[in-house]
C-alpha positions in Angstrom: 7.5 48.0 42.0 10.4 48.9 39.7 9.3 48.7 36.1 12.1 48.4 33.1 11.5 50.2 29.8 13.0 47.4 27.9 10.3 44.2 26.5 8.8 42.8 24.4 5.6 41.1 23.6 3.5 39.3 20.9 -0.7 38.1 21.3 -2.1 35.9 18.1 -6.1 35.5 17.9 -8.0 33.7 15.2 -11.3 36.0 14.4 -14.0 36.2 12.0 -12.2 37.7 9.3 -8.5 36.3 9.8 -5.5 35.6 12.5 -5.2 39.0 14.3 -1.4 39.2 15.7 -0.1 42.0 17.9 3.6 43.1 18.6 4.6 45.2 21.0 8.6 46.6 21.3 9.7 48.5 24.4 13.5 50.4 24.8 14.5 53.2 27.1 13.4 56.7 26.4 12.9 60.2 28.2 9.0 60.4 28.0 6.2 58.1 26.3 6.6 57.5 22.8 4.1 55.6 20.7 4.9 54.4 17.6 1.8 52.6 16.1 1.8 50.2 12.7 -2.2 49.3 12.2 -4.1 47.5 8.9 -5.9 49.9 6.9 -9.4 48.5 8.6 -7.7 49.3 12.4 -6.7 52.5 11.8 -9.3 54.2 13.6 -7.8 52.6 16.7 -4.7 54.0 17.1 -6.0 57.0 19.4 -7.3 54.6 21.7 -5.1 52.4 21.4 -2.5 54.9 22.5 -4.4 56.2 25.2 -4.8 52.7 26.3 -1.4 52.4 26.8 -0.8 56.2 28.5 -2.9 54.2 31.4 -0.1 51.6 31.8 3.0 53.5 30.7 4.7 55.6 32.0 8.0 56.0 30.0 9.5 54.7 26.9 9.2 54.2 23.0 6.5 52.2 22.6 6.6 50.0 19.1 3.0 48.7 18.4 2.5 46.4 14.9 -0.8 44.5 13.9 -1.4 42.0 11.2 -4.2 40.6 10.2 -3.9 37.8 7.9 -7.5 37.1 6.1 -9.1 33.7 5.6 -8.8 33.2 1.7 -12.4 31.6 1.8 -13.5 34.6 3.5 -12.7 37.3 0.7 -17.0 38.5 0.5 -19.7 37.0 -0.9 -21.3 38.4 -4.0 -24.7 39.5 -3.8 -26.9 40.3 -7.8 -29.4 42.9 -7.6 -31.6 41.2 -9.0 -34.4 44.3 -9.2 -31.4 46.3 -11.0 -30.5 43.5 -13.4 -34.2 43.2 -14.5 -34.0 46.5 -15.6 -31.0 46.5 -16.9 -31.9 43.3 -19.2 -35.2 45.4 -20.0 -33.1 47.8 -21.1 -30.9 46.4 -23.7 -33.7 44.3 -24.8 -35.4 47.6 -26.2 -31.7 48.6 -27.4 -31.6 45.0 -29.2 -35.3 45.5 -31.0 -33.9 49.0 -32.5 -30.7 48.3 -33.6 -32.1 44.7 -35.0 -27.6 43.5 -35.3 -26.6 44.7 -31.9 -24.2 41.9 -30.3 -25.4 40.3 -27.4 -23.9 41.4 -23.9 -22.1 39.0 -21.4 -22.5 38.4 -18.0 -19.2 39.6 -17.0 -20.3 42.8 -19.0 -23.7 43.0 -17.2 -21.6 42.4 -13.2 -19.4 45.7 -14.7 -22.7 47.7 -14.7 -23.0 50.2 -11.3 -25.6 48.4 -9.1 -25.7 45.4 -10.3 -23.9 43.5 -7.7 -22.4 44.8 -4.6 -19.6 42.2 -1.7 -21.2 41.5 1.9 -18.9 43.7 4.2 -17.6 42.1 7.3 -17.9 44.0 10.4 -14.8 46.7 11.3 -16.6 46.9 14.7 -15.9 43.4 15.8 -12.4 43.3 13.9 -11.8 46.8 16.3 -12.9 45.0 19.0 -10.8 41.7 18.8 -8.0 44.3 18.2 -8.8 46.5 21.3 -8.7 42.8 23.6 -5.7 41.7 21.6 -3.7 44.6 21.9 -5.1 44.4 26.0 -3.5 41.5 26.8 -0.3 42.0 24.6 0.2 45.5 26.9 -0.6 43.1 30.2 2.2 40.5 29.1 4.3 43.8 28.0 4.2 44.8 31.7 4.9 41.9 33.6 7.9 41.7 31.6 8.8 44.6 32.6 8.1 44.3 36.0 10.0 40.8 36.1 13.3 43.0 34.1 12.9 45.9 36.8 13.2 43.4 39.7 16.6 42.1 38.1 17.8 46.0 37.6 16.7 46.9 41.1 18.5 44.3 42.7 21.9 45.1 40.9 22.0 48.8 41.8 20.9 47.6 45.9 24.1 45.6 45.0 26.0 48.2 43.6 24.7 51.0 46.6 26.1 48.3 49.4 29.7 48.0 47.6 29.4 52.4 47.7 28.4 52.2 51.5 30.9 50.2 51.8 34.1 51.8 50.3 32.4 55.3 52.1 33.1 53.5 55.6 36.6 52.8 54.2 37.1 55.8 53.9 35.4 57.3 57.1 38.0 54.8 59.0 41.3 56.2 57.3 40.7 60.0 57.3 41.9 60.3 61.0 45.2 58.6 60.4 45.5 60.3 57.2 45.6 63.4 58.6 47.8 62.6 61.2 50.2 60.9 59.1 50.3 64.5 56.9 50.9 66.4 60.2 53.6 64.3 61.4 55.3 64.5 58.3 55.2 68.4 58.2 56.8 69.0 61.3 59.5 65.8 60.8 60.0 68.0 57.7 60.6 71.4 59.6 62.7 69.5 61.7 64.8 68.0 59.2 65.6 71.2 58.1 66.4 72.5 61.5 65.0 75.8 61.1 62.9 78.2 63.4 59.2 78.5 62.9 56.2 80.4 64.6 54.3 77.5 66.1 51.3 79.5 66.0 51.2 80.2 62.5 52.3 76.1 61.9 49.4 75.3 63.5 47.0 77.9 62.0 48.9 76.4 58.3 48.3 72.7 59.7 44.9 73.5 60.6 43.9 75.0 57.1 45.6 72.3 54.7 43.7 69.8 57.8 40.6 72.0 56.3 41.3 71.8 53.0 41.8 67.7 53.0 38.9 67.1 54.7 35.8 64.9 53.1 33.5 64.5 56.4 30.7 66.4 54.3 31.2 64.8 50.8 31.4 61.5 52.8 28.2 62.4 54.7 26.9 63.5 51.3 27.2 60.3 49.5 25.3 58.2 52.9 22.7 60.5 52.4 22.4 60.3 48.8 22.7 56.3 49.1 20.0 56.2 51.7 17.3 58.8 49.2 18.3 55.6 46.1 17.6 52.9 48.7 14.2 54.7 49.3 13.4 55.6 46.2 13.4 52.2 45.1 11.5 51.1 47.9 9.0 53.3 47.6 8.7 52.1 43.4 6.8 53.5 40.8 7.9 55.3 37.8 11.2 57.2 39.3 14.1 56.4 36.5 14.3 60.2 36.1 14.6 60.9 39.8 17.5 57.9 39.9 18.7 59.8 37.1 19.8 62.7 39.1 20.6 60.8 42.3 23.3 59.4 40.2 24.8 62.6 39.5 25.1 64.0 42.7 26.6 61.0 43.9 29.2 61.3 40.6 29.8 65.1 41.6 31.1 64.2 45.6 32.9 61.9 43.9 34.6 63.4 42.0 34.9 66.2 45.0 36.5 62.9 47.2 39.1 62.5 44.3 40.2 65.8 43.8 40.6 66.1 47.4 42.5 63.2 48.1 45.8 63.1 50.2 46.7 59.4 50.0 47.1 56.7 47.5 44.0 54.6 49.4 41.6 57.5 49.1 41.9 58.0 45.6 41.6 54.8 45.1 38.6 54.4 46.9 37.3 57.4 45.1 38.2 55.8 41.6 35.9 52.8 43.1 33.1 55.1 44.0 32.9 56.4 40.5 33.3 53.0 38.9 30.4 51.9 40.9 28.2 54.4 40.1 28.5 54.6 36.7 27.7 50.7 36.6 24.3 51.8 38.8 23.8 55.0 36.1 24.2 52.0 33.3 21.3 50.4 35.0 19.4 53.1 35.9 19.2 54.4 32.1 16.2 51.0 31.8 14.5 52.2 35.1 10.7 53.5 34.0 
């Protein structure tokens, strides 16, 4: 299957300790590139987090955010040592009977002591967890997107490949009366101008610019290079890279067709070839 580097995805889970909410952003890039945004409590994650997503990707910059928006009833309860306060009370009691006018001490003073009260921790480990499932199913939604984008892309450039096949028969079919049609007007030339040639050396000259017109083997080029896309696509898979290049040596004969043109039709043909392509190297640029 043909995967596109473009998507985007977002998973929302209600835990023990708040709404847990994953975005993940995809656009076109050379290589894998993860770019991770994670709560102070998840940070842990992020290397397997971005391993877990090596497994899946293949290509592209990877944008990964997670929120967690806490319960306001669910901030920790306080817990009073109560073995600490005892002693603590013990303590200033004995400080009281000295002093005799010592000012008593609050409550809030007492909580400010060390040890005297500590906040029941929630568990990271299930918060990582949730996250780890989350962020799962996020990256599973991620790729069917992408899956459902690189369908679309792979049917424009089979599109694309059967207008180039296409304008390559075209071209195939007018090459033998071209080059008639450029002999014939030679020799009506020479004979307009009623001079005396060396028929061999015409024809060795007619036979060289013949050589120097033709495109057989750019034209042969470009069905091969159309039938390697064709099966490259086929065959699926991460190969935007090798699509890539395809599109350049289809470009470079070309541009090889244009420069060697001899007629109006050819070069227009050839200006259609390269419009084409660049429309399938457009595409191609999404292509994981």
């Amino acid at each position: 299957m043909i995967h596109s580097m473009t998507s985007f995805a977002r998973e929302s889970a209600t835990t023990d300790q708040g709404v847990l909410t994953v975005e993940l952003r995809s656009v076109n890039h050379r290589y894998l590139d993860c770019s991770f945004k994670l709560p102070d409590t998840l940070r842990l994650l992020e290397p397997r987090l971005r391993e877990q997503a090596g497994k899946v990707l293949a290509r592209g910059k990877l944008d990964c955010m997670i929120r967690l928006q806490a319960h306001p009833t669910n901030s920790g309860e306080l817990q009073v040592n109560t073995e600490q306060l005892h002693k603590l009370l013990a303590a200033t009691q004995i400080i009281k009977e000295q002093m005799g006018d010592a000012s008593p001490i609050s409550p809030l003073e007492i909580l400010q002591f060390p040890g005297i009260y500590s906040a029941r921790e929630q568990s990271d480990e299930a918060l990582q967890k949730d996250a780890r499932a989350l962020f799962g199913r996020a990256l599973d939604n991620m790729t069917q997107n992408r899956r459902r984008e690189g369908d679309k892309l792979a049917s424009l450039v089979l599109d694309r490949l059967q207008q180039v096949e296409s304008q390559v028969t075209a071209t195939h079919e007018l090459l033998p009366a071209l080059m008639q049609r450029q002999r014939d007007r030679i020799t009506a030339r020479i004979a307009d101008l009623r001079i005396e040639v060396d028929h061999n050396r015409l024809e060795q000259e007619l036979v060289y610019m013949a050589q120097k017109a033709d495109v057989d083997e750019e034209l042969d080029r470009l069905d091969a290079h159309v039938s390697e896309v064709r099966h490259t696509l086929e065959k699926g898979g991460p190969c935007g890279r090798r699509l890539d290049f395809l599109m350049q040596e289809l470009n470079r004969e070309a541009n090889t067709l244009s420069s060697k043109s001899i007629s109006s039709n050819t070069t227009q043909n050839a200006v259609e070839l390269k419009v084409l392509i660049e429309q399938m190297r457009e595409q191609i640029q999404n292509i994981e």
